[in-house]
C-alpha positions as CSV (number, residue, x, y, z in Angstrom):
1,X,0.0,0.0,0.0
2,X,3.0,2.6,0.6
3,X,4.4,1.8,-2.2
4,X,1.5,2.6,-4.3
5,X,0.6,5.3,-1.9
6,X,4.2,7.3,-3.3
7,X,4.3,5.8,-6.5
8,X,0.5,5.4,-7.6
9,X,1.5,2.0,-9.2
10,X,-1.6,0.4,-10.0
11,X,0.1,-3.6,-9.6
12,X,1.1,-2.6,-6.2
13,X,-2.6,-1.6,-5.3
14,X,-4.1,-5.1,-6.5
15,X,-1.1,-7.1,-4.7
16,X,-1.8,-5.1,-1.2
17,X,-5.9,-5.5,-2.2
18,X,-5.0,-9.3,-2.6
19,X,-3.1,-9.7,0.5
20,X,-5.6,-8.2,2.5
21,X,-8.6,-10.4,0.8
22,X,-6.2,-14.0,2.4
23,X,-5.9,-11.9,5.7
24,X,-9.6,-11.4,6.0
25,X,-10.8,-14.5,5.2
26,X,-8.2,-16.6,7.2
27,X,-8.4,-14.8,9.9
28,X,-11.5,-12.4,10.7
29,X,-10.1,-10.0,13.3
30,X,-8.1,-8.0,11.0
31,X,-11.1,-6.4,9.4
32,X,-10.3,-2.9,11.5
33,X,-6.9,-3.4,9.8
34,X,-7.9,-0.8,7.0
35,X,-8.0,2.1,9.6
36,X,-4.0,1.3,9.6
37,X,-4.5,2.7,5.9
38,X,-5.9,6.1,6.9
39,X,-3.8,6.5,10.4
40,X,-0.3,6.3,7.5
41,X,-2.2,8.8,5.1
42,X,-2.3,11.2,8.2
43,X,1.2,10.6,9.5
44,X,1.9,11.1,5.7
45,X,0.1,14.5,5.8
46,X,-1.7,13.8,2.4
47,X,-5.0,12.8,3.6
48,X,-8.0,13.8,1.6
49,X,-11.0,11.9,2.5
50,X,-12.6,11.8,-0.8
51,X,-9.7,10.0,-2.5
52,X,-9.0,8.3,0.6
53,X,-12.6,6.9,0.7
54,X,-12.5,6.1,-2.7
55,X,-9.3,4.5,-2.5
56,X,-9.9,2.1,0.6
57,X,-13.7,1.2,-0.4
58,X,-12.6,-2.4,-1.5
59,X,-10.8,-3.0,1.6
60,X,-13.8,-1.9,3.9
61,X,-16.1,-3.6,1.9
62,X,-13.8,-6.6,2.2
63,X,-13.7,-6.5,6.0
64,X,-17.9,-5.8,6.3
65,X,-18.2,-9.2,3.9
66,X,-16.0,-10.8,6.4
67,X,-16.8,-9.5,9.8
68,X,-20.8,-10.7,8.3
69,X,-19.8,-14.3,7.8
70,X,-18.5,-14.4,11.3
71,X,-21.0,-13.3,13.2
72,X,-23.2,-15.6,11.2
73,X,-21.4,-18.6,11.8
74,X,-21.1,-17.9,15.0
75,X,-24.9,-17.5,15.1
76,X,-25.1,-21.1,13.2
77,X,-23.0,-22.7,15.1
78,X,-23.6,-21.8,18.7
79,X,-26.7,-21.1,20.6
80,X,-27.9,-17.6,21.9
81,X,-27.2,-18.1,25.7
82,X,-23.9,-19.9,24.8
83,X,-22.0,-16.4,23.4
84,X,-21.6,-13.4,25.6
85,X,-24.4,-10.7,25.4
86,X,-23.7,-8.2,27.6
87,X,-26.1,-4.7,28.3
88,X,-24.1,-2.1,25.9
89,X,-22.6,0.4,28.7
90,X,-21.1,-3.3,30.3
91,X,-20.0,-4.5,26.8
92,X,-17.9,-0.6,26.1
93,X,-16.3,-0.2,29.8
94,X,-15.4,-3.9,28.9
95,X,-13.7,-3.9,25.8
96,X,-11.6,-0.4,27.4
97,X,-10.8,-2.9,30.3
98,X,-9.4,-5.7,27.7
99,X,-7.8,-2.7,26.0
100,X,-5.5,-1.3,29.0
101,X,-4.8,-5.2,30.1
102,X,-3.7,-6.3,26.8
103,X,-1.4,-2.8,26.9
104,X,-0.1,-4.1,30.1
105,X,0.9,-7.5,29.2
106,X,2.5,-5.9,25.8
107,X,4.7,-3.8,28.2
108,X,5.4,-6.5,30.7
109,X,4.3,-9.8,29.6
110,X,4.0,-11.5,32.6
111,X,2.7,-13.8,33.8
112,X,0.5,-15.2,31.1
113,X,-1.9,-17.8,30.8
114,X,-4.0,-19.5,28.5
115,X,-7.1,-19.4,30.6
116,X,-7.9,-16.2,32.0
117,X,-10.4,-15.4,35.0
118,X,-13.7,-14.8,33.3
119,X,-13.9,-10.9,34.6
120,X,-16.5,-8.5,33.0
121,X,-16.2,-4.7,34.0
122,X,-19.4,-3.6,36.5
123,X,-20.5,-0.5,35.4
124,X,-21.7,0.3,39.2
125,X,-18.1,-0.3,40.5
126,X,-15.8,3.1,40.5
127,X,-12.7,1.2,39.2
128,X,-14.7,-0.5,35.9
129,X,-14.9,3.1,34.8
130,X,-10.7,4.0,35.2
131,X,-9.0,2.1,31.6
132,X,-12.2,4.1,30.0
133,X,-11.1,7.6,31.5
134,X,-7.2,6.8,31.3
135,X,-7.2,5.6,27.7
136,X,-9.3,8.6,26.3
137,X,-7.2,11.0,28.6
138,X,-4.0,10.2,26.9
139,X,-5.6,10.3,23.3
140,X,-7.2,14.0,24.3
141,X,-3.5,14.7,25.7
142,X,-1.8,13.1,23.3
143,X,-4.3,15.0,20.0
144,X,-3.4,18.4,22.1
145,X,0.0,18.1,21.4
146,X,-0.2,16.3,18.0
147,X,2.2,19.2,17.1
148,X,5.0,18.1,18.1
149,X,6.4,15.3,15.6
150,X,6.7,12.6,19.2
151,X,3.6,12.9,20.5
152,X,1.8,13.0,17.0
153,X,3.5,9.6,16.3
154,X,2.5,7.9,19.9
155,X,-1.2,9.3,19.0
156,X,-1.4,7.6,16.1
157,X,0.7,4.0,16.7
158,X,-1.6,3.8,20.1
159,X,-4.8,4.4,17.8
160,X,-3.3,1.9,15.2
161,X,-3.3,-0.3,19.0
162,X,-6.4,0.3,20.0
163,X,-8.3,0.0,16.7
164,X,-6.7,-3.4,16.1
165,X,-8.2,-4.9,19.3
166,X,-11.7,-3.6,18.4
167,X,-12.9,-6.8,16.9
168,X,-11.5,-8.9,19.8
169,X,-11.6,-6.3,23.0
170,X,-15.3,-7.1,23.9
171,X,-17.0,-4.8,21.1
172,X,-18.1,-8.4,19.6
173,X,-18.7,-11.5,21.2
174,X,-16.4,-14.5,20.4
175,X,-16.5,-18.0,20.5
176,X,-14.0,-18.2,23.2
177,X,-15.6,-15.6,25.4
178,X,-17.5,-18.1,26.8
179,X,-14.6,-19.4,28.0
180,X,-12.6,-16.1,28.9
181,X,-13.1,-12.9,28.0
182,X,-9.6,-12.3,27.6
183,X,-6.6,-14.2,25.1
184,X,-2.9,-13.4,24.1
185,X,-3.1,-14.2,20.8
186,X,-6.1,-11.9,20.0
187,X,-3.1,-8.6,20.9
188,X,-0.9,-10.4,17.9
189,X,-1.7,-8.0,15.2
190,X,-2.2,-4.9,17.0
191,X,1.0,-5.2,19.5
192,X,3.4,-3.7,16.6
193,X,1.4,-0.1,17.9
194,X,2.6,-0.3,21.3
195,X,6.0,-2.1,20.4
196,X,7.1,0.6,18.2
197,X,6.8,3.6,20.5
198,X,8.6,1.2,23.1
199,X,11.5,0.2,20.8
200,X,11.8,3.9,19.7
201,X,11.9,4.9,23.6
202,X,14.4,2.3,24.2
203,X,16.9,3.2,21.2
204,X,17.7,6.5,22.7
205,X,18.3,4.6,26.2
206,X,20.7,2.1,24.8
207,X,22.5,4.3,23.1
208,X,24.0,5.4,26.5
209,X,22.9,2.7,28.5
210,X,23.6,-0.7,25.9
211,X,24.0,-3.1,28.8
212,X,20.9,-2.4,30.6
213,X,19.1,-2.6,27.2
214,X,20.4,-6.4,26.6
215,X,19.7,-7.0,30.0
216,X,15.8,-6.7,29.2
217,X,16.6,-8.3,26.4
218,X,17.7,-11.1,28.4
219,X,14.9,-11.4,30.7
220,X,12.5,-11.6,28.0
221,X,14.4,-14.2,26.7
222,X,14.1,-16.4,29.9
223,X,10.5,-15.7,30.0
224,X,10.0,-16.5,26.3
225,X,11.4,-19.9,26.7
226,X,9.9,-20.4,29.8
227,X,6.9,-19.6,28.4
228,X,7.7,-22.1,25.6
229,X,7.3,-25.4,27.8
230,X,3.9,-24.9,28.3
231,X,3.0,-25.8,24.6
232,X,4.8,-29.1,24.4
233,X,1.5,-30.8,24.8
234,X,-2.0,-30.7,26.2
235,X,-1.2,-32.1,29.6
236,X,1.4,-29.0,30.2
237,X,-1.0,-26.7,28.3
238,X,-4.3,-27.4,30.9
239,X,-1.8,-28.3,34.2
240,X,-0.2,-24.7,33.8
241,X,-3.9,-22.8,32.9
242,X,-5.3,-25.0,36.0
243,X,-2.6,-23.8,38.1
244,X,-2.5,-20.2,37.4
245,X,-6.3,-20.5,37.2
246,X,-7.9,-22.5,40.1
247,X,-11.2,-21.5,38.9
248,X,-11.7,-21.8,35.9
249,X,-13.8,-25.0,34.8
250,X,-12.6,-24.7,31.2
251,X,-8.9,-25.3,32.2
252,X,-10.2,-28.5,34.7
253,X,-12.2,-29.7,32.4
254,X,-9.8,-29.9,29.3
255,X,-6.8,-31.2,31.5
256,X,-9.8,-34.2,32.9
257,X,-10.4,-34.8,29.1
258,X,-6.4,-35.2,28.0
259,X,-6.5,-37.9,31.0
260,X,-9.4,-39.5,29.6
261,X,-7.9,-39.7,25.7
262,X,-4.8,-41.2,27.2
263,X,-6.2,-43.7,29.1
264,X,-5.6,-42.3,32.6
265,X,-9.3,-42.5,34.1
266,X,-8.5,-42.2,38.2
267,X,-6.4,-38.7,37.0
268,X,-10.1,-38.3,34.5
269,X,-12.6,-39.1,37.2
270,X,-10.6,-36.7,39.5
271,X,-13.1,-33.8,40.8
272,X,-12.7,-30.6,38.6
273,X,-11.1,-29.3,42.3
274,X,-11.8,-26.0,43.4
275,X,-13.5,-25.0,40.3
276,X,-16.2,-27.3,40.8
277,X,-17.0,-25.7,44.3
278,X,-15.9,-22.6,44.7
279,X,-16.4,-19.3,42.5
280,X,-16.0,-19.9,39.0
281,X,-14.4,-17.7,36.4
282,X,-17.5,-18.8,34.0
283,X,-21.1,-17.7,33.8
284,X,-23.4,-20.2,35.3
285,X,-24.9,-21.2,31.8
286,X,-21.2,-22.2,30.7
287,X,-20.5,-24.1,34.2
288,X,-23.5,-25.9,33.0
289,X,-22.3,-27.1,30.1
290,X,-18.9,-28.3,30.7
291,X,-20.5,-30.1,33.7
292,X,-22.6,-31.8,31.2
293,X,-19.6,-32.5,28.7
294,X,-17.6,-33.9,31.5
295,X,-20.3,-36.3,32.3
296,X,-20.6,-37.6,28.8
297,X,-16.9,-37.7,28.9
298,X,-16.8,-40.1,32.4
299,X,-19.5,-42.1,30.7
300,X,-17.2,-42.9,27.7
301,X,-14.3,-43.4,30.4
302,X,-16.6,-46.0,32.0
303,X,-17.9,-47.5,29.0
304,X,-14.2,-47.9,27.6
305,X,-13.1,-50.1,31.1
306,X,-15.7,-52.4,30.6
307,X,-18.3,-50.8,32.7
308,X,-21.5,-50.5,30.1
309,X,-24.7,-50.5,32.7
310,X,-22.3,-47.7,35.1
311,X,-22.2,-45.9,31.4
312,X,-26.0,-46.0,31.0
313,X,-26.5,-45.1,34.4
314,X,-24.5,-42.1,34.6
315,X,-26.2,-40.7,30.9
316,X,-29.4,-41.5,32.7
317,X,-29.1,-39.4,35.5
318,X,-27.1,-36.4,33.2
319,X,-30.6,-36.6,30.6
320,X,-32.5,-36.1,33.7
321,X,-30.8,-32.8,34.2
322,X,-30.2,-32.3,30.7
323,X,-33.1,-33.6,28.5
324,X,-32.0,-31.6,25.8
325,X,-28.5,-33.1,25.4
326,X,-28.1,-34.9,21.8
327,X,-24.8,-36.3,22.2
328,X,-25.4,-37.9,25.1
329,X,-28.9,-39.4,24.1
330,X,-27.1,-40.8,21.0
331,X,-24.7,-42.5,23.4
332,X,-27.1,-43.9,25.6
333,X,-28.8,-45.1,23.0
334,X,-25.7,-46.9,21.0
335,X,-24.8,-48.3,24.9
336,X,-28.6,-50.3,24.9
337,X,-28.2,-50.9,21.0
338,X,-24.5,-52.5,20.8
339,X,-23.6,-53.3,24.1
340,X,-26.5,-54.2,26.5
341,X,-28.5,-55.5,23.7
342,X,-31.9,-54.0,25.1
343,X,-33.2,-53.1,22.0
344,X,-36.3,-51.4,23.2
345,X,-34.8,-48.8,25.2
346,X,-31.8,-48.4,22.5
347,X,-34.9,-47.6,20.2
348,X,-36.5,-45.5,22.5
349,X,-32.9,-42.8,22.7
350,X,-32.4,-43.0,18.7
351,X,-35.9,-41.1,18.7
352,X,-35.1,-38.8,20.6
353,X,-32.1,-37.6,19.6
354,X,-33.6,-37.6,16.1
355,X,-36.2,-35.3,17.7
356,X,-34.1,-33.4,19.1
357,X,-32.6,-30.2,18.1
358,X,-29.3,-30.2,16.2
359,X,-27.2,-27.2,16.7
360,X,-23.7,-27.7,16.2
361,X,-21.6,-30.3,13.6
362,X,-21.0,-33.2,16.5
363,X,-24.5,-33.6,17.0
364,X,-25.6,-33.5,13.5
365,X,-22.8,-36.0,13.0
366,X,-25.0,-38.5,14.6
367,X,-28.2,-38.0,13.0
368,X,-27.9,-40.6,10.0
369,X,-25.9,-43.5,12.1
370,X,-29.1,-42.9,14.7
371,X,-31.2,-43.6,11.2
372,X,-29.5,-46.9,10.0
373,X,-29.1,-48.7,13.5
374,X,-33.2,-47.4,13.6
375,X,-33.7,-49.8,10.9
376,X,-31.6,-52.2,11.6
377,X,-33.8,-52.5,14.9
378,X,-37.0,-52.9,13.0
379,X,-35.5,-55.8,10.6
């Protein structure tokens, strides 16, 4: 784009066009990324918003095509009450909340975790309402003195910042805000803002100072590495989110369900510890759920020691509580079909979760195997 920008080469244009077009559609939250566009035509001091509008059209239109198909798969895919729906003033002081913490952990990136406390900002509570009032504070400073070349560059690399996180601060709901409303990667494309005027700080340090300058160098080394460890497989992924987050359910549950795939069902059956019991970083609807996934999960556990009627006993009870579950009415059902050979009630639990409602791929998944073993009953 800047070389077409000085140049007005045409090729350049469709290349930078292109690139965008594979950045949108592989990866939604860079459809603000256009605004970077229009924050270089004003450091440039050649913005004229007619041309300008013109010019970026295709890349807006791009990112409203984009950002659509999102929020309708995400509408497909999960239910209502499953996604997070805050009032609006909760949603903004949120997102302004997100904004200053992903600042912090760009500044001092420690310590991290893949599973964050679920924390929402309470508009009734004084101290929800301070990243809102500090943030636009130092724009308003920061636009007073956009004379001065400094300050005119921070204004704009900390709107290129903030901009950047608008898609994944809160303003929309996400998938894995139902698990936390808060996740490292999301600050991946908008970090460069805050890492520039950082570098550019630290360049006129280290000119005079070079040996404290590798020294932070050093230490974010160390905690880069350290960091490291905690991807070399699930098990270290969910044991290091559980421990740095005693609450959260998601992080208990996941590290239960690694046991389980590998066999290791006393470490599976283990209780979800003091997520189970105490506070939770998750909404109650969300507790819910996992609770009910975890319960499907023992059941397989049981099902795969050789315990089939403790299987059906435990999907019994959790469709009790949770009539509505297809997954687990398909298993109940192919536990009475294959195993227990009580064909009546295997019948009985294809029916339903026929009936039932599908709403996501896993249970549709089942919908046509639930068919055949149907017939196959009748014959």
């Amino acid at each position: 784009y800047v070389r077409f920008f000085d140049g007005q080469k045409r090729a350049a244009y469709v290349v930078s066009l292109g690139a965008f077009l594979l950045a949108a559609f592989t990866k939604s939250s860079v459809v603000f990324f256009p605004f970077t566009f229009l924050l270089h035509d004003l450091w440039r001091g050649r913005l004229n918003l007619k041309v300008s509008a013109q010019r970026l059209a295709p890349y807006f239109g791009i990112s409203a095509v984009a950002g659509v198909m999102t929020l309708r798969m995400n509408a497909q895919t999960f239910a209502k009450e499953d996604l997070w729906h805050p009032p609006l003033l909760e949603r903004v002081l949120t997102s302004f909340k997100n904004i200053f913490m992903y600042a912090s952990k760009v500044m001092l990136p420690y310590p991290l975790n893949f599973a964050y406390r679920w924390e929402n900002a309470d508009p009734s509570r004084i101290m929800a309402w301070f990243p809102i009032v500090f943030i636009v504070g130092v724009f308003v400073a920061l636009w007073r003195l956009r004379r001065a070349r400094a300050e005119w560059a921070a204004f704009l690399c900390l709107a290129y910042f903030v901009l950047n996180l608008v898609p994944a601060a809160g303003c929309f709901s996400t998938p894995h805000m139902r698990y936390s409303l808060l996740a490292d990667h999301y600050v991946y494309l908008s970090l460069a803002g805050v890492l520039v005027l950082v570098v550019a700080a630290l360049e006129r340090v280290s000119a005079q100072r070079a040996g404290w300058a590798w020294g932070v160098a050093f230490v974010f080394a160390v905690l880069s590495h350290n960091q490291s460890q905690t991807y070399l497989s699930q098990e270290t992924l969910w044991s290091h989110a559980a421990a740095r987050n005693p609450d959260s359910v998601w992080a208990h549950f996941n590290l239960r369900a690694t046991f389980a795939r590998e066999s290791r069902y006393a470490e599976a059956r283990a209780p979800l510890g003091r997520a189970a019991f105490g506070p939770s970083d998750a909404p109650e609807y969300l507790i819910e759920q996992i609770r009910q996934s975890s319960m499907n999960s023992a059941a397989r556990a049981q099902l795969e020691t050789g315990n089939p009627e403790l299987a059906a006993a435990t999907l019994e009870k959790l469709l009790l509580r949770s009539p509505n579950f297809i997954n687990a009415t398909y298993n109940l059902a192919m536990i009475y079909h294959q195993k227990l050979g009580r064909l009546d009630r295997a019948e009985e639990y294809y029916e339903k979760s026929l009936k039932g409602e599908h709403s996501n791929a896993e249970s549709s998944e089942s919908i046509l195997p639930a068919q055949v073993n149907l017939c196959n009953i009748a014959v």
